[in-house]
C-alpha positions as CSV (number, residue, x, y, z in Angstrom):
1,X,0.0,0.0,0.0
2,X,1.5,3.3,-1.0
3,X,2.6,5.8,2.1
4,X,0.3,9.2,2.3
5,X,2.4,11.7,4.7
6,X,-0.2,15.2,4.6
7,X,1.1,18.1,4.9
8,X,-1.1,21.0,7.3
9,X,-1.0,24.1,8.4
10,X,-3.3,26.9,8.6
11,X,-3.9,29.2,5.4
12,X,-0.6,30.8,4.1
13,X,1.5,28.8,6.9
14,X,3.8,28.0,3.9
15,X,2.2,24.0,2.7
16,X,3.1,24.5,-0.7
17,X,6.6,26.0,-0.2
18,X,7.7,23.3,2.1
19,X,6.0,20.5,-0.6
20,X,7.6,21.8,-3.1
21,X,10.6,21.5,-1.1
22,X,10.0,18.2,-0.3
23,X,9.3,16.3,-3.5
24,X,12.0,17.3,-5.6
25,X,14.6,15.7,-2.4
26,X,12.6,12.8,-2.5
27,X,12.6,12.6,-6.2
28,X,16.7,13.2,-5.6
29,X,16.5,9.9,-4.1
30,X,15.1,7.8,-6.5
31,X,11.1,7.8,-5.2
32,X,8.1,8.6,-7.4
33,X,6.1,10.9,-5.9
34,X,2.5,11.9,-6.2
35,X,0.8,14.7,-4.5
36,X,-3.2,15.6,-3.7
37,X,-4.7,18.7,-2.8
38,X,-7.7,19.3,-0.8
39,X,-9.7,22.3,-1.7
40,X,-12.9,23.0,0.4
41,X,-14.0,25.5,-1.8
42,X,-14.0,24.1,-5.0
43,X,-12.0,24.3,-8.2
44,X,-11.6,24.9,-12.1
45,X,-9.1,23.0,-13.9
46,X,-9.3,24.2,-17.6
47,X,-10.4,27.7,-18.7
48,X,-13.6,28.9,-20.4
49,X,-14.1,28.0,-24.0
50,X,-11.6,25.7,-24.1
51,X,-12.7,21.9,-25.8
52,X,-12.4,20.1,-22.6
53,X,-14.3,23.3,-20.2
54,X,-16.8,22.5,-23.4
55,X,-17.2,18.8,-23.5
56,X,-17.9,19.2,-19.4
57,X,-20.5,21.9,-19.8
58,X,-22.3,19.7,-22.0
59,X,-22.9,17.3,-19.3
60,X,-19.9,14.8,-19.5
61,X,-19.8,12.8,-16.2
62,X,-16.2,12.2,-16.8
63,X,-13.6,14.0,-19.1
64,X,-10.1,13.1,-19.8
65,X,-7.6,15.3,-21.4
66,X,-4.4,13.4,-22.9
67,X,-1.3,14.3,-24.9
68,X,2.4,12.8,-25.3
69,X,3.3,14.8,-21.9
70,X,0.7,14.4,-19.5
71,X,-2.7,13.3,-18.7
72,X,-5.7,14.7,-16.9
73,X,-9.2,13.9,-15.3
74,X,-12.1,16.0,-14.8
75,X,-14.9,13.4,-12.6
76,X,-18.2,13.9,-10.9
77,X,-18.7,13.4,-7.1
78,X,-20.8,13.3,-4.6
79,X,-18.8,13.0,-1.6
80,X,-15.1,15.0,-0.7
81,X,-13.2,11.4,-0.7
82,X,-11.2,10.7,2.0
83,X,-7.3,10.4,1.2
84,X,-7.3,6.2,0.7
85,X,-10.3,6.5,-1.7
86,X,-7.8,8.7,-3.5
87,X,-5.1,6.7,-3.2
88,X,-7.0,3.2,-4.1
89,X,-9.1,4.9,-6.9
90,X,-6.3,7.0,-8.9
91,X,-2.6,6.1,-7.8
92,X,-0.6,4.1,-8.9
93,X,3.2,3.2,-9.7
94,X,4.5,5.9,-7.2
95,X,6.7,5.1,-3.9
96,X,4.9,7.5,-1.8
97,X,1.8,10.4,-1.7
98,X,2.2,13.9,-0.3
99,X,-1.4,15.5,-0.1
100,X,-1.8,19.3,1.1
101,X,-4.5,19.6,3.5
102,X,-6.6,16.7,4.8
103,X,-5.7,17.5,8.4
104,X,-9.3,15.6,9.8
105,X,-7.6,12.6,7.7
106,X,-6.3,10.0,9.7
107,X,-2.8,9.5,8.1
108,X,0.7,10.8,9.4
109,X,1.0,14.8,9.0
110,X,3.5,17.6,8.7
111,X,2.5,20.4,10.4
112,X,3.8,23.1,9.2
113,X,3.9,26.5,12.1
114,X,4.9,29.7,12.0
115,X,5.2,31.7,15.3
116,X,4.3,34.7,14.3
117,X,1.1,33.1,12.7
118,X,-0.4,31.5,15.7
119,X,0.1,30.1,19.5
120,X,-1.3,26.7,19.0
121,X,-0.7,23.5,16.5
122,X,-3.4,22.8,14.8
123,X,-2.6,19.1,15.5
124,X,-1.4,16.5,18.3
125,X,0.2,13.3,18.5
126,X,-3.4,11.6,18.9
127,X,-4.0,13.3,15.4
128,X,-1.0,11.4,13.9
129,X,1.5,13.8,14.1
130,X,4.4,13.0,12.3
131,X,6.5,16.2,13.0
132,X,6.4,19.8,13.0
133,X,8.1,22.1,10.8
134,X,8.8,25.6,12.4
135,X,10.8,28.6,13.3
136,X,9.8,28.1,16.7
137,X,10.7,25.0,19.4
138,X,8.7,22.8,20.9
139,X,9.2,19.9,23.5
140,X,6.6,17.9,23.1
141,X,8.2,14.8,22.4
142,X,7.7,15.1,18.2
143,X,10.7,16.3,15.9
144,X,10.7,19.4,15.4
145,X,12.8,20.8,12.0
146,X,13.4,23.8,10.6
147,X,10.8,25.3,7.5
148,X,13.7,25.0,5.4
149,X,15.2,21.3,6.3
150,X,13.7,19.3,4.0
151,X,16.6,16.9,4.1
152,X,15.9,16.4,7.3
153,X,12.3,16.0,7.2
154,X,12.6,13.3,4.0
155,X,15.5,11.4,6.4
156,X,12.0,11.3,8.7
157,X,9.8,9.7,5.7
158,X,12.3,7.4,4.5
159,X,13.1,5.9,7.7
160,X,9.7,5.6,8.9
161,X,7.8,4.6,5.5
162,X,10.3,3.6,2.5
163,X,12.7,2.0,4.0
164,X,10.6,-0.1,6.9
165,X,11.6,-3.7,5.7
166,X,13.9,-4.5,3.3
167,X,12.4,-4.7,0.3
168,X,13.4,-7.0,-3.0
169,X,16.4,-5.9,-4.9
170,X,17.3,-5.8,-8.5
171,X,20.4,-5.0,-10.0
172,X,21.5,-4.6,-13.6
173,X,24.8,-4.5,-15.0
174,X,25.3,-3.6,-18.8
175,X,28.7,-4.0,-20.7
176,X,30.2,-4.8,-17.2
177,X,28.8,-1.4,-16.0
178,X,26.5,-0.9,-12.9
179,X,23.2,1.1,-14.4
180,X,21.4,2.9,-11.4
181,X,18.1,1.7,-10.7
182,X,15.0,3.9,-9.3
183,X,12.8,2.0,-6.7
184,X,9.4,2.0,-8.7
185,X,11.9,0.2,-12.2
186,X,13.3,-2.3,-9.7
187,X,9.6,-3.1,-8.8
188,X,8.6,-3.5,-12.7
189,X,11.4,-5.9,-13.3
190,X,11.2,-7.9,-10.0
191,X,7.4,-8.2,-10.7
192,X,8.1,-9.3,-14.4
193,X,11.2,-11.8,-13.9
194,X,9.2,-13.3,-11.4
195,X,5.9,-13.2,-12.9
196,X,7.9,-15.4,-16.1
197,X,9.9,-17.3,-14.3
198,X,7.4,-18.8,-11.3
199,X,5.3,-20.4,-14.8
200,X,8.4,-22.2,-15.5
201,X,8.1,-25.8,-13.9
202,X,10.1,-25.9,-10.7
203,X,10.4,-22.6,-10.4
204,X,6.9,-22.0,-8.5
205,X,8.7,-19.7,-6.0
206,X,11.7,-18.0,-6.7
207,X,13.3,-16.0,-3.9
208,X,16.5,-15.0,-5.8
209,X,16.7,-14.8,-9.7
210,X,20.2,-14.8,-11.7
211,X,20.1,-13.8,-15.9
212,X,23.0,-13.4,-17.8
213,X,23.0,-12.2,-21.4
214,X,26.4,-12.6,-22.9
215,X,27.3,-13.0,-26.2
216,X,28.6,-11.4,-29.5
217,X,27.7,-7.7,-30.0
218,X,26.7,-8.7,-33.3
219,X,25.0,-11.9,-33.3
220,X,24.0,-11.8,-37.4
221,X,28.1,-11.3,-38.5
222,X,30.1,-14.5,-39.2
223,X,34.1,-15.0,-38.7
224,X,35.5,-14.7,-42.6
């Protein structure tokens, strides 16, 4: 199940800053991330007269815009969906989801607190509080990091939610050179070696999987 870590704070505590702080040093790492924000109030994704603003307007339940790049969807509801819903409904293929808001959510939070903001937090540890990032101290047995550590705050996510159990491990090695591996391809090939290789008789269960593809460079050219 993928991680969700949200991100609080009151309005203009500085959410977005320290998310967009966060994901590119997780990214740095080798984790896909995805993010979700909560708006109460309501939003427009595409502007007026545009095709897909147009195909909604016409009553679409459900509009998808896709090109080479990216992909988006525009969907009905009748219900603000909790953060799993999210999560089990739309994402996929990503190591871990930062969402902005969802502080009545039950999953582990960032609170993010400014001093000259506020005198309370907004949450507590029976809340789920993960940690609090601040220019002010607090003793109150949660870590406590500066707005601007997110280094610090990712060592925090890593330990507690990426790195829990040691996970399978692939490795690949081309031209007798180590290739660098992101966690999310190491899960596509572990899944497909041993998705292949388990249909192969006596090979029902395979813990460890060795392939080795060695040969001429150019198998079609023939010794003269």
């Amino acid at each position: 199940m993928i991680p969700i870590v949200s991100i609080v704070g009151t309005s203009d505590s500085g959410k977005t800053t320290l998310i967009e702080k966060l994901v590119p040093e997780l990214v740095r790492r080798g984790y896909r991330v995805a993010t979700i924000k909560h708006d109460i109030h309501g939003f427009e994704v595409d502007r007026e007269g545009k095709d897909s603003w147009r195909h909604k307007q016409a009553g679409a339940h459900t509009v998808v815009i896709s090109s080479p790049q990216k992909l988006a969807l525009m969907r009905d509801v009748d219900h603000d969906a909790e953060l799993a819903e999210l999560r089990d409904r739309y994402i996929q293929d990503v190591d871990i989801i930062l969402s902005e808001g969802f502080k009545k959510n039950p999953q582990p939070k960032i609170e993010v607190f400014r001093k000259e903001s506020r005198r309370e937090l907004l949450c507590t540890r029976e809340d789920n509080l993960l940690a609090i990032a601040t220019n002010q101290p607090f003793h109150i047995g949660i870590p406590c990091f500066d707005l601007e550590d997110a280094r610090g705050m990712v060592d925090l996510i890593e330990k507690k939610f990426l790195k829990r159990k040691e996970s399978p491990r692939a490795r690949l090695k081309v031209n007798g050179k180590n290739v660098p591996l992101s966690p999310f391809v190491q899960k596509s090939i572990i899944g497909t070696v041993r998705g292949m290789v388990s249909a192969l008789k006596g090979c029902e269960s395979p813990q460890s999987v060795e392939i080795r593809i060695s040969g001429d460079k150019n198998p079609d050219s023939s010794e003269e």
